[in-house]
C-alpha positions as CSV (number, residue, x, y, z in Angstrom):
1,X,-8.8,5.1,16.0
2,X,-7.2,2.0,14.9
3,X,-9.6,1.6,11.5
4,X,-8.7,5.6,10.5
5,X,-5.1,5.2,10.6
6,X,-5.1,1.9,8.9
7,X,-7.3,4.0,6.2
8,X,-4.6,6.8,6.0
9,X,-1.9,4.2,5.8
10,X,-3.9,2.2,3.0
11,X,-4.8,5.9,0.9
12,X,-0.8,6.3,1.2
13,X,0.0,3.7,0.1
14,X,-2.1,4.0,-3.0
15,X,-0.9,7.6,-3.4
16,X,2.9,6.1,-3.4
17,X,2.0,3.4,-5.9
18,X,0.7,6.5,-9.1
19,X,4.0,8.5,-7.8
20,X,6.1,5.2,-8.4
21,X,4.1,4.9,-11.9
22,X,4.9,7.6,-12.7
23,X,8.1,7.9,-11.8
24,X,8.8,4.3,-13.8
25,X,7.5,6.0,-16.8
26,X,9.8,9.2,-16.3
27,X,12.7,6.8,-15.9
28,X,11.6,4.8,-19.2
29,X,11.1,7.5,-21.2
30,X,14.2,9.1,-20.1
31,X,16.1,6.3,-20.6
32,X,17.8,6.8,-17.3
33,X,17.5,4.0,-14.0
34,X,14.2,4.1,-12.0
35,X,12.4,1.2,-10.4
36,X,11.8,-1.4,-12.0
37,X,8.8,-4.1,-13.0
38,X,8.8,-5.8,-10.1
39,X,9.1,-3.0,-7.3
40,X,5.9,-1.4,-9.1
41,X,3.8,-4.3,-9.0
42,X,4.7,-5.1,-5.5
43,X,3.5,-1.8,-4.7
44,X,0.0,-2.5,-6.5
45,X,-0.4,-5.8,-4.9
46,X,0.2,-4.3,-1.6
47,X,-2.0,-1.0,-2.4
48,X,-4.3,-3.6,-3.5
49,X,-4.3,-5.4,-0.5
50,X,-4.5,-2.7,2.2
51,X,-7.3,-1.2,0.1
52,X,-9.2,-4.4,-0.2
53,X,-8.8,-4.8,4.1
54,X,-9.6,-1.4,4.8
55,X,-12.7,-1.6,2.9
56,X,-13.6,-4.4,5.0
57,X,-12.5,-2.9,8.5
58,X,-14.9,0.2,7.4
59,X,-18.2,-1.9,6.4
60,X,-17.9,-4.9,8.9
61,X,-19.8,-4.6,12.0
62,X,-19.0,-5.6,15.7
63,X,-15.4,-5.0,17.2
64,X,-13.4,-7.9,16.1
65,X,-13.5,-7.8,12.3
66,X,-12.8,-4.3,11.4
67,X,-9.7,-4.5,14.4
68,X,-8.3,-8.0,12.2
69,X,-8.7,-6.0,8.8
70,X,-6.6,-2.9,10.1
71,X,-4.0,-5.0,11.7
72,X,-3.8,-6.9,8.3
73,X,-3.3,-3.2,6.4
74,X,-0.8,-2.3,9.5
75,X,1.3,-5.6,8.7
76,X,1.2,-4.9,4.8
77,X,2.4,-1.4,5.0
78,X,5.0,-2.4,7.3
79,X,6.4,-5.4,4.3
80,X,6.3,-2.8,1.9
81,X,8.6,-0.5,4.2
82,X,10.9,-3.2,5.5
83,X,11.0,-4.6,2.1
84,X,11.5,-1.6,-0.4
85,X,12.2,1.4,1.8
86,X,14.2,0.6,4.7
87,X,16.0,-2.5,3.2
């Protein structure tokens, strides 16, 4: 159960990373304040990230591995909340 909710967590979190895009490229063209540089590549390191673990947690075999690589997307999608959302 573990492994498919770190998989939702990680598809959200790429999902919220081309909704920030394009919300950064909205705000450029428009001229008006969005997010900036930095908060979208944090977002695609992190999407990155959790993507990269999940992947693992889903093609690993035994128990141990695949719980380590959803705990690892767990703890990334909670640094991107504490960090950009909840801060």
């Amino acid at each position: 159960m573990l492994v498919g909710v770190a998989g939702a967590l990680a598809g959200g979190l790429l999902v919220l990373v081309v909704a920030l895009l394009g919300v950064w490229a909205y705000s450029a063209y428009r001229g008006v304040p969005g997010p900036g540089f930095g908060v979208l590549a944090g977002h695609l390191a992190a999407a990155a990230g959790a993507v990269g673990l999940q992947r693992l947690a889903d093609r690993r075999a035994g128990r141990v591995s695949p719980v380590v690589a959803a705990a690892g997307v767990l703890g990334i999608f909670t640094l991107v909340c504490c960090t950009y959302w909840w801060a």
